[in-house]
N, C-alpha and C positions, 0 to 999 in steps of 0.2 A: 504494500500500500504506500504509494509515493503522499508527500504532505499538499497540501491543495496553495502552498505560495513555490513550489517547486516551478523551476522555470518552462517545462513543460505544460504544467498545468492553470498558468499566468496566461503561457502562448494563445491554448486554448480558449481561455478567457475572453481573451481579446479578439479573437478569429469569432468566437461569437457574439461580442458587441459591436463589434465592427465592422464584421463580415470581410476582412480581410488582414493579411498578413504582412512582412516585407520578406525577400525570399529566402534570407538566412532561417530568418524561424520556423516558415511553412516547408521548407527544406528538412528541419528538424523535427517536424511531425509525420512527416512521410517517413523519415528515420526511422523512429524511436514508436517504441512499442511500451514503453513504460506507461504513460497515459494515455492508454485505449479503453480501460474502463471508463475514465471519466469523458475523453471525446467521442463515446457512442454516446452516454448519457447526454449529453450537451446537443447533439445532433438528434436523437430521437425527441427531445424536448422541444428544439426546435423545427422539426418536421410535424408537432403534435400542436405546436401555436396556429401555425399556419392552415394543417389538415386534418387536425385533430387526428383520431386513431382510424381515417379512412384510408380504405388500399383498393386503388383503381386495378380494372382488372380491362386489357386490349387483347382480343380476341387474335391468333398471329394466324398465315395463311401462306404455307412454304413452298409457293405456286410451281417455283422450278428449280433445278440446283443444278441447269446447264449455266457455264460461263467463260465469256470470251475469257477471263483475266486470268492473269496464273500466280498470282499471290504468295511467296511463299511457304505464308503458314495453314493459309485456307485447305479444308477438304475437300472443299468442290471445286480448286482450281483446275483448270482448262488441261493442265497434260497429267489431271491424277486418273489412269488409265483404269482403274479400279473399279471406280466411282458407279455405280448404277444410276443414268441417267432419265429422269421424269418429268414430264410438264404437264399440270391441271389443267381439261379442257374448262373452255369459258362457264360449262354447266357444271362442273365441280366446284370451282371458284365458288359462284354463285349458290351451291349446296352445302356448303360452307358455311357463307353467309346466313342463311338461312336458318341453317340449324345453329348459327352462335344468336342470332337474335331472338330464336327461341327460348334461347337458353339466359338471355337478356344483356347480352354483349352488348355496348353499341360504340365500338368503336372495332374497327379491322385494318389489319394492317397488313397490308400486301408483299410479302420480301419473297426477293427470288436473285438467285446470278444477274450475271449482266447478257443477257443471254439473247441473240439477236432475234430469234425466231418472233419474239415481244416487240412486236414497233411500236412508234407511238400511237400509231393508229386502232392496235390491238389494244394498245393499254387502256386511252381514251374508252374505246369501246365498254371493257371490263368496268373504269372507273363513273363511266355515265350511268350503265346499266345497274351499280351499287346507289348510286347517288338516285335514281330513278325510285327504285323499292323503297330504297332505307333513307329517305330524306332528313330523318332526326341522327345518323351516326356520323359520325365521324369516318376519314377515310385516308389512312396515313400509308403512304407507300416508301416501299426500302429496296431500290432497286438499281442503286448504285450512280457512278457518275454520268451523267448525261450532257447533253448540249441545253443554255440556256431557251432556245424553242421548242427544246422537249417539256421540261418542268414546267412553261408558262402552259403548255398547249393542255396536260395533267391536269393543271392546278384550273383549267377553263372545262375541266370536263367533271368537278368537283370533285378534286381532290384538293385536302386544306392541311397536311401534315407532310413531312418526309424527313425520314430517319438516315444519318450516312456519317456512319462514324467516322471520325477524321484517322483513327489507328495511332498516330503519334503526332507529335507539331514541331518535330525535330527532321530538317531536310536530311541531313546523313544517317539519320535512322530509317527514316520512311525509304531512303533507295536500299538501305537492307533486308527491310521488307519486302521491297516489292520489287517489278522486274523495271527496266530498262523504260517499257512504254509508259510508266506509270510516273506520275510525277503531283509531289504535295502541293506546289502551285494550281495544278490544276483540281484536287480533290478541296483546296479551301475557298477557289473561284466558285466550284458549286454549294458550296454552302452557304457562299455570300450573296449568290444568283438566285436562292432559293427564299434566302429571308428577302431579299430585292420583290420579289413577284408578291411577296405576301405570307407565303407557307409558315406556317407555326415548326421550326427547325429542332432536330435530335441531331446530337452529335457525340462522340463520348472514343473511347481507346481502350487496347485492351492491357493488363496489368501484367507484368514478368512476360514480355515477348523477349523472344532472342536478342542478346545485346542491352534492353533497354537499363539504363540506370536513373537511379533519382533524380539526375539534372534534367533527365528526358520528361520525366514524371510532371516535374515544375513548369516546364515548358507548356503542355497539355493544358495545366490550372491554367497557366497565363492567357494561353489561345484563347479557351473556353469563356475568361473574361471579356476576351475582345468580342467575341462573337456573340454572347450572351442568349446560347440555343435557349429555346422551353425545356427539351427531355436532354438528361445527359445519361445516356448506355456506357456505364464500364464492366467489366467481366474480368475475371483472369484467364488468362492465354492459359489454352490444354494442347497440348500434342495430339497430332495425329501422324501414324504413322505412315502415309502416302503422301509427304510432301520433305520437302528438303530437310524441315527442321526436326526432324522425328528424332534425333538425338536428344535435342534440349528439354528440358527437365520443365513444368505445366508453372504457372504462376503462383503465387501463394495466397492463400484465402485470410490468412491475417492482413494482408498489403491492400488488398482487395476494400475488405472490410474496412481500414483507416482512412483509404482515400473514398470511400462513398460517405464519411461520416463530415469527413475535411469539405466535398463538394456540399454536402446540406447547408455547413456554416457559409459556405460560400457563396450559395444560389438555395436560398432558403424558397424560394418559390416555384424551383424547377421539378419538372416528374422526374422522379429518377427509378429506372426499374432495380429491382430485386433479380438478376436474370437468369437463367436457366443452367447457365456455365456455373454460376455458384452453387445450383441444386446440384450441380454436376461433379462438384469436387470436393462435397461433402455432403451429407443428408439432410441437414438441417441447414443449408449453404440460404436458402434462400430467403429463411426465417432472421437468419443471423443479419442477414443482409437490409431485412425490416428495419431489424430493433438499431440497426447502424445509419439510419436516417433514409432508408431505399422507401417509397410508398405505390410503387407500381408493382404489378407480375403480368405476367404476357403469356398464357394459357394457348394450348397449341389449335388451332383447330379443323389444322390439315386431315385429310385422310389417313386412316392407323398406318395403312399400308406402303405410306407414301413417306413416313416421318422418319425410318430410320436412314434412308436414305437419302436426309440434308443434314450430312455430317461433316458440318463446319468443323468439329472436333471428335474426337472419340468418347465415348461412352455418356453421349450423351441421354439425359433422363425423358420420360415423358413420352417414350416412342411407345409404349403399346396402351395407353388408353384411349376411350374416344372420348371426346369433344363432354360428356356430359359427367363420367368419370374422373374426365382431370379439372372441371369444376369443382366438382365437391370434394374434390381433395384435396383440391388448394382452399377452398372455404373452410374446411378444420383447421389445418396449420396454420393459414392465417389466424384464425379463432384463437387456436392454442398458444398463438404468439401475441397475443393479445391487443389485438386490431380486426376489423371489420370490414368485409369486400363490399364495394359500390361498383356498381357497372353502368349508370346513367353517364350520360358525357357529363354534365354535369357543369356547375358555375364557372362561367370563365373567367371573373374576374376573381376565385379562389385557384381554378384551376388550369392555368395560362395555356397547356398542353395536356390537353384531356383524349 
């Protein structure tokens, strides 16, 4: 038990009266694990001013896991020759939807590769035809980088959200990342192309990738201030073994958990999910991820048949229930972690990215 004038726990103090840091300190909390009890306290406290003990719950819909890009940590990168490839016809999509709004989703989130078979024309389509039925949901798509008259042409066929993690906001880390064609310049133009048109913006990175260190980490906070998304998605990086980095060792769920507790003081108003990589790398990953300032979960509601084959990572959880199943399983845990699921979109000016 550290003393509460201890300079870590000052640090914290401050990060949440302030809601920010200078980097030597916020550097020193990304560090240091000695005050992790008191900065989830401080973070669930203040995720509980603002949202009180509700937990949004976005309906996800893992349309394809064909994809032009080859990424090097991705599972669905383009030369993982393994990969069992699928695409939802426009009446699955739509079957989907249906049955998550049944179920009282109303929000869906559309993610899939970058995968060309999807024009915009097909997309539009798919996004009209949601927008058509479900006039009161939300409709947030994840579908990577695009040309700025693709997202205006989306966001006119009502789509009003899109999710596109930045991954890192360090240029020499993102080309170790990624390949040759890919370039951070061009993944931070669409995210500033995206709040440009109007979209309510998700952005976020994932935690312990190859290479990355704390200075990388700092960087990330900093971007995310420039940018000031609504959702921020982090996860910790897991291996899969059909990509380059199948040697390096998965992120850590402790790092994980301090930096989503650091983003609540940070961006006291943004959604931030509890995500599936955390269920993924430990059992209670996602609950932990609650009580550490996280207020969303993203429940799958692809087809059973369909799910273990969008394996961004390995072993990932959630592949053999259906749609009605992994509601009510996520509605105890939540329960038992003591918070309570809301599925209406819900007030915008409490909840900026719903």
């Amino acid at each position: 038990m550290i003393s509460e004038n201890n300079e870590v726990c000052l640090s914290i103090r401050e990060l949440d009266e302030r809601g920010d840091l200078d980097d030597q300190r916020l550097l020193m909390l990304i560090d240091t694990a000695a005050g992790d009890g008191y900065l989830f306290t401080a973070a669930d406290r203040k995720r509980r001013l603002v949202y009180g003990d509700e937990i949004y719950l976005r309906g996800l819909i893992e349309f394809t896991n064909y994809c032009r890009n080859n990424c090097y940590y991705c599972g669905i990168r383009r030369d993982n020759k393994a990969a069992e490839r699928y695409r939802l016809s426009d009446e699955q999509i739509m079957d989907c939807c249906r049955n998550g709004y049944a179920l009282g989703y109303r929000t869906f989130v559309l993610q899939g590769g970058e995968d060309p078979y999807y024009t915009d024309s097909r997309i539009c389509s798919i996004v009209s035809a949601i927008r058509s039925l479900y006039p009161d949901c939300a409709i947030t798509l994840s579908l990577g980088e695009k040309a700025r008259r693709s997202y205006q042409a989306y966001f006119d066929a009502g789509a009003n959200r899109y999710l596109l993690r930045h991954e890192t906001a360090d240029p020499e880390h993102y080309r170790i990342l990624h390949p040759e064609d890919m370039s951070l310049t061009n993944r931070k133009r669409c995210l500033f192309d995206l709040k440009e048109i109007g979209y309510q913006v998700g952005a976020g990175f994932m935690v312990g990738s190859p290479y990355q260190t704390h200075a990388h980490l700092l960087s990330d906070l900093r971007f995310l201030q420039d940018l000031r998304p609504d959702m921020i998605g982090i996860g910790p990086y897991i291996t899969h073994k059909e990509t380059p980095f199948a040697g390096f060792a998965s992120g850590s769920l402790e790092l994980t958990l301090r930096l989503l507790a650091i983003l609540r003081l940070l961006f006291p108003y943004a959604l931030i999910p509890a995500t599936t990589a955390l269920g993924s790398v430990h059992p209670q990953g996602r609950e932990l991820g609650l009580k550490a300032g996280a207020n969303v979960v993203m429940p799958n509601l692809s087809p059973v048949k369909v799910r273990r084959k969008y394996d961004l990572y390995e072993n990932k959880i959630c592949t053999g229930e259906d749609a009605a199943q992994c509601r009510a399983c996520l509605e105890r845990r939540v329960a038992a972690a003591g918070y309570h699921i809301v599925t209406a979109v819900g007030n915008a000016r409490k909840e900026p990215f719903c």
